[in-house]
C-alpha positions in Angstrom: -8.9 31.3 17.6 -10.9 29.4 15.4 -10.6 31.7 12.3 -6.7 30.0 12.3 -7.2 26.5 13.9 -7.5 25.0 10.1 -4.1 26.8 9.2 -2.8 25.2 12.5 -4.1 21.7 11.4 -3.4 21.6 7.9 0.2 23.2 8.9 0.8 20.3 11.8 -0.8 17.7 9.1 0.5 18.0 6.0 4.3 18.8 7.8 4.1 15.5 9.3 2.6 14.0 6.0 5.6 15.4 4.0 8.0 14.1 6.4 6.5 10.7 6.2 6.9 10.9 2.6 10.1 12.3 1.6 11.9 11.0 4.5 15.2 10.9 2.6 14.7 14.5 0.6 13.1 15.8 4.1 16.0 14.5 6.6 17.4 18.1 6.7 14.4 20.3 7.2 13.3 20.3 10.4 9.2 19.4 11.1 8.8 23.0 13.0 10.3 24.8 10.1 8.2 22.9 7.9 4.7 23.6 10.0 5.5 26.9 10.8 6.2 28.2 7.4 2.4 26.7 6.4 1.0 28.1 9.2 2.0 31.6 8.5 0.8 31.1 4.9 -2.2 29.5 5.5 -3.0 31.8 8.2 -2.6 35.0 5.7 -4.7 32.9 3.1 -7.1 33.5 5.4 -7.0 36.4 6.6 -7.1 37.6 2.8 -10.5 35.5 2.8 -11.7 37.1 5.4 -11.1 40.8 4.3 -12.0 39.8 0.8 -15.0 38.2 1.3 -16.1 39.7 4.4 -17.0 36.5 6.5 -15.0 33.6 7.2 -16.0 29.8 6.1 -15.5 31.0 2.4 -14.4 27.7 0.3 -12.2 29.8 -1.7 -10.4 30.9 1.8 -9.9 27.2 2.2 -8.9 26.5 -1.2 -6.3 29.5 -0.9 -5.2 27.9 2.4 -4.1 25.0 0.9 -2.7 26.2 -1.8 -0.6 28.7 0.3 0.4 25.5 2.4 1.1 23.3 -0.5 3.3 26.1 -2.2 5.4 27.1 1.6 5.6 23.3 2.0 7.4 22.9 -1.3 9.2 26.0 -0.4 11.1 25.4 2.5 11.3 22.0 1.3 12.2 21.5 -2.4 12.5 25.0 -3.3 15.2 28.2 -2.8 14.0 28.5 0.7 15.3 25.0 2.0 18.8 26.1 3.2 
């Protein structure tokens, strides 16, 4: 549980924040597709962390974790995945 509450609060977060922010752009995209596609990503950031590094608590597993957020944020926002 606590390997993937930051994925699940950084997901919930930064949804919410993007929402806020692009309200216009946003209006289509729902905020569960939104947090769940940066959950999953942040949750196999890691989860590659942890079988990379061997421990979790890495701050390159929580740089990759918001980078994988950031980048499935502007994909199922901004990008090709948005339908």
């Amino acid at each position: 549980m606590n390997l993937l509450l930051p994925a699940a609060a950084l997901a919930a977060l930064s949804a919410a924040g993007a929402k806020l922010l692009w309200r216009r752009e946003l209006a289509p995209v729902s905020w569960r597709r939104l947090a769940t596609g940066a959950f999953i990503a942040g949750s196999l950031a890691l989860l590659a962390g942890l079988v990379i590094f061997g421990r979790d608590g890495r701050m390159a597993s929580y740089g990759g974790l918001v980078a994988a957020c950031a980048l499935m944020l502007w994909w199922r926002g901004f990008g090709p995945g948005r339908r």
